[in-house]
N, C-alpha and C positions, 0 to 999 in steps of 0.2 A: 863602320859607316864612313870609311875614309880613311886614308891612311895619317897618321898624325906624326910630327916633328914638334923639336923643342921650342921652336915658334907660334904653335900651332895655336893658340889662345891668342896672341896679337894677331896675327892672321884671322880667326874667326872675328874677334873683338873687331877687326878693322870693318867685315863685313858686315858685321853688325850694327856699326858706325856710320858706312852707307848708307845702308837703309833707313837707321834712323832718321838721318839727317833728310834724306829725301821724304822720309815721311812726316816729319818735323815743318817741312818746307812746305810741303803741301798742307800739314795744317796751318802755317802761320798765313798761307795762300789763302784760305779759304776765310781764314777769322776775317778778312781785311772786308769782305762782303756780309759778313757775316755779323762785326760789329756796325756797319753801318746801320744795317737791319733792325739792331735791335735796338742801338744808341747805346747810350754810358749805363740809363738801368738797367736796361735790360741783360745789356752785358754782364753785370753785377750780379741780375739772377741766373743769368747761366753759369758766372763763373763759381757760385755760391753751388750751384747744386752740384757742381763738377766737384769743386770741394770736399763736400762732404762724401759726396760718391765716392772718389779715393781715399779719405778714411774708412768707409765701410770693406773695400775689395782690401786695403792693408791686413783691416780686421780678419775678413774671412776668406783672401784667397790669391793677395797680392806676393804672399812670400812661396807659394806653394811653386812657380818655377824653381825658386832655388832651392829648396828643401828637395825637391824630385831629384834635380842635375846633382846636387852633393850625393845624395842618396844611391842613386844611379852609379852615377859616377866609381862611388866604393865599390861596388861591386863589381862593375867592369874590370873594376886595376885588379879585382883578385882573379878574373876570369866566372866566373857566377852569374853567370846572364839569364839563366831561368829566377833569381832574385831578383834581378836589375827590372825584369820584366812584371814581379809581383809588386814589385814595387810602386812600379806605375797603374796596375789594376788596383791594388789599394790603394792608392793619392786618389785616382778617379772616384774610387767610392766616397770617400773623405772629399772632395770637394764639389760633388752633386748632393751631399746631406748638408755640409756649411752652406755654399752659394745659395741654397732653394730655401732654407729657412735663413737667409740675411736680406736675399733678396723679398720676399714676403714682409718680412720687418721692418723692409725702408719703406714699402709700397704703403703698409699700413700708419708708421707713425712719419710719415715726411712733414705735413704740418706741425707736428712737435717740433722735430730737430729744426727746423727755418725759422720756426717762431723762436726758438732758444740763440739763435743765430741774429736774429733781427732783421732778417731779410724773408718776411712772411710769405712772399709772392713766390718766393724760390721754388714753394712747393712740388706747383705744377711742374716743371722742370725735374725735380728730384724723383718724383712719383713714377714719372717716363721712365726714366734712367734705374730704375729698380729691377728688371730682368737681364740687366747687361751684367748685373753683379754673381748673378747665375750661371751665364752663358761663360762668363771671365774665368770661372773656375775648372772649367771643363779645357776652356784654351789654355790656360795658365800649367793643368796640369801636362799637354802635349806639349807644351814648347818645352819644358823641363825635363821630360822623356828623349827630347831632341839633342837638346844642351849636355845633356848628362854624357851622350856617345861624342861632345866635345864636336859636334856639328850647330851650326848659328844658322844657317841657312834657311829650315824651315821658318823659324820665327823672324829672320830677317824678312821673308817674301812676305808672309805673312802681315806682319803691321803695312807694308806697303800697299797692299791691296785691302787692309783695314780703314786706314787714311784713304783713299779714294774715295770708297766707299760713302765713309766717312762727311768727306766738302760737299760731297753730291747732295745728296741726302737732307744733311744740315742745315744747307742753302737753302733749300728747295722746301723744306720742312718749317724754318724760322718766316722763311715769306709767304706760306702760307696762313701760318695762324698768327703772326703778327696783327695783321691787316681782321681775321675774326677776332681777334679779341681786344683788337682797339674797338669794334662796331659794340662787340659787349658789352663793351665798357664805359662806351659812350650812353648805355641803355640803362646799366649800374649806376652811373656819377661814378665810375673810378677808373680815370689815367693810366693807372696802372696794370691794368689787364695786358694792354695791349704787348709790353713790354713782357709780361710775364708769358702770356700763352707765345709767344716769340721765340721764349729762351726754351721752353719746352720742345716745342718744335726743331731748334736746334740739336737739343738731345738725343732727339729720336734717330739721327745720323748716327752715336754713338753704337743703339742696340741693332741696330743694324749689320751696320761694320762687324762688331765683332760676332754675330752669325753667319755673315757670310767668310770670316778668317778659322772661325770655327769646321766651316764646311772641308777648308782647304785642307788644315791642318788634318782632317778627319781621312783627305784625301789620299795625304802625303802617308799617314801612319799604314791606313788599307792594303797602299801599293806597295809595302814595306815590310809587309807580311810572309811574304815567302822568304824575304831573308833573315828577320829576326826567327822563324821556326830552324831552318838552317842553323842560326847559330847557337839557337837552343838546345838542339840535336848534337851537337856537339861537348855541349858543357855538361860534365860528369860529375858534376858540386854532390858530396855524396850524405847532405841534408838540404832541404828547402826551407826558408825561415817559414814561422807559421805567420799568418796576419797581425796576429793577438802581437808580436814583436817588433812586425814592419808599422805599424799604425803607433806601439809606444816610440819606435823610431822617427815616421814624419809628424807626433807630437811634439818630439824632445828637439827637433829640428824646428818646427816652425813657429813653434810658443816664443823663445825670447828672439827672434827673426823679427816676428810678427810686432811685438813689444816694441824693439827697437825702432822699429821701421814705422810703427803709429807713432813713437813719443816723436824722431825727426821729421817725419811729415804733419803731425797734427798740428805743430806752433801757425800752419798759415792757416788753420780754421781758427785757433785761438786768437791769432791775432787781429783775426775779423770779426772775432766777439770782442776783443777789447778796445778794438780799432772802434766800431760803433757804438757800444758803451758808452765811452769816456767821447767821444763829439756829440753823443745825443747828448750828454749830461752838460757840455759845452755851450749847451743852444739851438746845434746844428740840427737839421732835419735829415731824415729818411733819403730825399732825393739829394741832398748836397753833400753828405756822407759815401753814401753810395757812388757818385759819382765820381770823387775822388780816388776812391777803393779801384774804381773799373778801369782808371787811365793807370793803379799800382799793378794791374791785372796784364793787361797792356804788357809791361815790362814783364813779370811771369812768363806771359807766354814766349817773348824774342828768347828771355834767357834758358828756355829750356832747348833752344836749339843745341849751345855749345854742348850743356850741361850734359846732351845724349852721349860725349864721347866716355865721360865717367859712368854713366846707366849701364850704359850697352861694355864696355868694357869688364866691371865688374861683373857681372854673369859668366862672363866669356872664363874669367882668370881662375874664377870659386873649384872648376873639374879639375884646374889643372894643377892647383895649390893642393886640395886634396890631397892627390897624387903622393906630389912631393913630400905631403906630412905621412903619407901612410908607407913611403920607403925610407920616411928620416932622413931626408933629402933638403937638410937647413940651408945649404948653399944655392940650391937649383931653388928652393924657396924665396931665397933672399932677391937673387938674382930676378925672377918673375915679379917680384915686390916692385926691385929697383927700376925693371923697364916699363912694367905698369904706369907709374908713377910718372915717371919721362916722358912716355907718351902722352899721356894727359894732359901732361902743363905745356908741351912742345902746342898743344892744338886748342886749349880753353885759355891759355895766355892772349894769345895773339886775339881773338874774337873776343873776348871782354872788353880789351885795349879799342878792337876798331869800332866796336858799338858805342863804347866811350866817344871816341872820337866824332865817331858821325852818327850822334846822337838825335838829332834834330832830323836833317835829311831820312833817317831810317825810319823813327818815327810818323813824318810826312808819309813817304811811301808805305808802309805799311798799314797803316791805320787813317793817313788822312789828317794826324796830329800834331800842328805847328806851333801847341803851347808850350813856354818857357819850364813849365812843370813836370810836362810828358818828357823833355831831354831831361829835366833837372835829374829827377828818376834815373832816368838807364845810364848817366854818369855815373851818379852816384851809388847806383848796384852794380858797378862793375868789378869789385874786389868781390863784389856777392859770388858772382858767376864762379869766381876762379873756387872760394874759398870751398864752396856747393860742391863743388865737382871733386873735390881732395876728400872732403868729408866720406862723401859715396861712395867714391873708389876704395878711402880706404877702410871702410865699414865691411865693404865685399870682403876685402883682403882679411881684415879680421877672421870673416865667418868661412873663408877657405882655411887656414891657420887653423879651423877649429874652436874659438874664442868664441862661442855664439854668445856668451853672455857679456863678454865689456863692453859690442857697442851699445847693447840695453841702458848699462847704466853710463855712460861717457852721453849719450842722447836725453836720457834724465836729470843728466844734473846742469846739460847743457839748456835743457828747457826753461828750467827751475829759474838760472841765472837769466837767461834769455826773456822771460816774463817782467821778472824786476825791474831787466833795464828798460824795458818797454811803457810798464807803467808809470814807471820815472820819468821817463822824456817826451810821452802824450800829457801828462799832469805839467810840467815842470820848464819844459824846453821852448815850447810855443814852435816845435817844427811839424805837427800834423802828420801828413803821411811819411815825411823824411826819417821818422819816429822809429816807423817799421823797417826801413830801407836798414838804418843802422844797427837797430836789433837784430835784423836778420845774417847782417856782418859779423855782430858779435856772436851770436848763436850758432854759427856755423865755422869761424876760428877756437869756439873752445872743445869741438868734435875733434875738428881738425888734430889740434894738441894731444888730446888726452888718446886718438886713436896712434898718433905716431908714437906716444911713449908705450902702449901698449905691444904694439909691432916690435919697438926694441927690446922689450920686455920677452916678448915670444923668442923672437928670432936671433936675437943679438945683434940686430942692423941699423944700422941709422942711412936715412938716405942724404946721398949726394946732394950738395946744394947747386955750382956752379951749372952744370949742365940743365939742370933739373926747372931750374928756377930762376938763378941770375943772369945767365944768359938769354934764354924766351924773355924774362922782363927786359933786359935791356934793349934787345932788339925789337920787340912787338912797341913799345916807346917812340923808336925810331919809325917803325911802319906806321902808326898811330900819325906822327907826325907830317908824314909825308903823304899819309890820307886825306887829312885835312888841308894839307897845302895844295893838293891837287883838285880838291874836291870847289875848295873855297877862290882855285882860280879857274874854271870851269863854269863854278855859277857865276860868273859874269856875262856870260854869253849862253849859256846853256842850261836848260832845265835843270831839276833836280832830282831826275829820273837815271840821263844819262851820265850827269855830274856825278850823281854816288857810284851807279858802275862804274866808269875810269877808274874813282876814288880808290874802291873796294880790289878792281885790279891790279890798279898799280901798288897798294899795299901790301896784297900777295907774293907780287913781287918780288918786292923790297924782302918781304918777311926770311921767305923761301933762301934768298941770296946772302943775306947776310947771316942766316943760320947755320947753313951751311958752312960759308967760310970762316964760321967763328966756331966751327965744332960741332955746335948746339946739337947735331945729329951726324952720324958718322955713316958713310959706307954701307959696312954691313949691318946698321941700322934699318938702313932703307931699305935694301934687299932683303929684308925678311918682313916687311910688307907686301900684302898684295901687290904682283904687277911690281914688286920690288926691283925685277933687273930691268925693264923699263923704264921704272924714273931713272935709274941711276944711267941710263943709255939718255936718256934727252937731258940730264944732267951735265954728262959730261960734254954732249954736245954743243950744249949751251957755254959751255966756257966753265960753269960754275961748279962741278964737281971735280 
């Protein structure tokens, strides 16, 4: 499905990275109407059911990309493409029997799990969003059928046209039954309907989207039939695994995946049981809790933009690590580690830095949010962002390595620790939401650790610091800086629309220039990026290469 080179994972990863980000964008685009809509609760029950939603698809169908693309993958590198192919007929079976009985499960008990949560109202919302977890599994398995042939492509279009879908929908959805179930509610004695049938309504954008990304994927596979029979017709594999082997295989692959990938994503459900918990027990009420919770939400959502270049990169790396493990290829291994890595920090460095920076103004613009609390937040998660995105990437790297079981437990012991410190400092600190801000710091530098000493453990490498790390900090510092100076002599005379673009520009700038000339990225760095002998042509143009 393409012809592939030793780049060829940062290459698709970048692609993949595109999309994200646009489709990132256009959700952070859409939340901005979307929160107004509902307000701070209502937000709180959207973001509560969104929540839980994503522990359930962990559960039952969030790892099943990767497990397909490793799976896949092996078999490709031996030539065995009528496997590669069963492989993907079995995932599909395995993920229409999980999604359709998880999805039924949430449908039935969603008042349980909201009540257990402390956000009763989330229900409706949750209940919505209980076929999406069905439909996830069916996509989940083609995108992994895609990745596996070391192609990002499909699932790159794909989420873009999920996200569309998506704001349409949402918008359209939350302002309809906002407004019916304030009238409800009014009819009840209860406030909170209106908020709650809002957030439901939002949701329903969700199951949407991923039916009509469902359709496409469905498209792309159909049209791609004549040449997967081609090159099955080819392949003279002189046994076919039976299922009874492929299914102990996408077991032994997705169980501690799965594990791993609930225990690091479950601490923000946990934390919003303990978050609420310990302020109910405080005094606090239901709307003054929640309220808080939805402007920590707020930051969630900005910070998942960087955080897509680790998402979408690790997927990309897992076929290609494989690879390398299954030719004992520790050098080509280490190597794909090292530039992983680089890449990452070259591009969630600098965007933690300048959300830092223009914390207030982003906030304003995006949300509408010019309290002291909403910046105090995206400052002070801004180590969050970086440290998130190390974690991920290098959790991936693990489970290409073939480690599937350390980031299991390096993720459990990180939770463990990560709860302690948390109830310690909602009891003890008096800093409330900044509680969780800092736990989530702590909980995600001791992944970080324990995955790097793992990696040297595997491979024998230990990564570069200077390029990697002391350089992108030292110069995104500098951009940081000169965002703020630009931004904050601009608002003297000008909005705060077009005050943060200049800002944000001239930042880039700066970023780009000074990494350059300091290394931080070389030559044939960049030429093995998309459009690689491009930049390096308006680079050089530019004086700065």
């Amino acid at each position: 499905m393409g012809k592939k080179n030793n780049n060829n994972y940062l290459v698709q990863g970048t692609i993949l990275v595109i999309a994200s980000f646009v489709a990132r964008a256009i959700g952070m685009i859409y939340r901005i109407p979307l929160t107004r809509i509902l307000g701070a609760q209502g937000n709180a029950y959207y973001s509560t059911a969104n929540e839980i939603y994503s522990i359930i698809l962990m559960i039952s169908s969030f790892s099943l990309p990767l497990a397909v693309s490793k799976l896949v993958s092996e078999r490709l590198h031996k030539g065995q493409k009528k496997n590669a192919h069963r492989v993907f007929i079995c995932a599909l079976k395995f993920g229409l029997l999980v999604g359709g009985v998880m999805s039924v499960m949430t449908f039935a008990l969603g008042g349980v799990i909201t009540k257990f949560m402390k956000f009763e109202m989330a229900s409706f919302a949750l209940r919505v969003l209980s076929p999406a977890i069905f439909l996830y599994a069916v996509v989940g398995v083609l995108r992994g059928f895609f990745q596996g042939h070391e192609t990002m492509i499909p699932t790159a279009v794909s989420q873009v046209i999920e996200q569309i879908v998506n704001a349409v929908v949402s918008v359209a959805g939350a302002a309809l039954l906002v407004g019916y179930g304030a009238k409800l509610g009014e009819k009840q004695g209860n406030d909170s309907l209106g908020p709650a049938f809002g957030a439901a309504g939002g949701t329903l954008g969700t199951v949407i989207s991923i039916l009509v990304a469902l359709f496409f994927l469905g498209f792309i596979y159909v049209s791609y039939q004549r040449s997967f029979r081609r090159q099955m017709k080819r392949d003279h594999t002189p046994r076919l695994e039976s299922e009874k082997r492929i299914y102990r295989a996408l077991v032994a692959t997705i169980l501690p995946v799965v594990l791993s990938t609930v225990i690091y994503n479950i601490s923000t459900v946990i934390d919003q049981g303990i978050f609420g918990t310990i302020m109910s027990g405080q005094g606090f009420v239901e709307k003054e809790y929640s309220t808080v919770w939805g402007i920590f939400v707020e930051f969630k959502v900005l910070m998942n933009v960087p955080l897509s270049i680790a998402s979408c990169l690790a997927p990309s790396v897992v076929p290609s690590l494989t690879a390398s493990m299954l030719d004992e290829d520790y050098r080509g291994a280490g190597i794909k580690v090292r530039d992983s890595i680089r890449y990452t920090m070259v591009f969630t460095i600098p965007c933690a830095v300048g959300l830092a920076a223009l914390a207030s103004p982003v906030m304003q613009l995006v949300y509408n949010d010019s309290s002291t609390l909403a910046a105090g937040i995206m400052q002070s998660g801004a180590l969050m962002i970086v440290l998130y995105a190390l974690s991920t990437l290098t959790t991936g790297i693990l489970q290409g390595l073939g480690e599937m079981q350390k980031p299991l437990i390096h993720s459990a012991v990180a939770l463990v620790l990560h709860i302690i410190v948390l109830v310690l400092m909602l009891n003890f600190s008096g800093m409330n939401i900044y509680s969780v801000v800092y736990a989530n710091i702590f909980f995600a530098l001791v992944i970080c650790l324990l995955n790097a000493w793992a990696i040297r453990q595997t491979l024998g490498y230990r990564q570069e610091l200077m390029r990697s790390f002391i350089i992108p900090v030292f110069v995104s510092g500098l951009m940081g800086l000169a965002a703020y100076g630009v931004y904050r002599l601009f608002a003297l005379f000008a909005g705060v629309l077009i005050s943060t673009v200049i800002a944000i520009l001239m930042g880039m700038v700066v970023y780009v220039v000074l990494l350059v000339k300091l290394r931080g990225i070389t030559e044939r760095e960049i030429r093995g990026l998309p459009k690689g002998a491009y930049l390096v042509y308006i680079l050089q143009r530019c004086r700065i290469l």
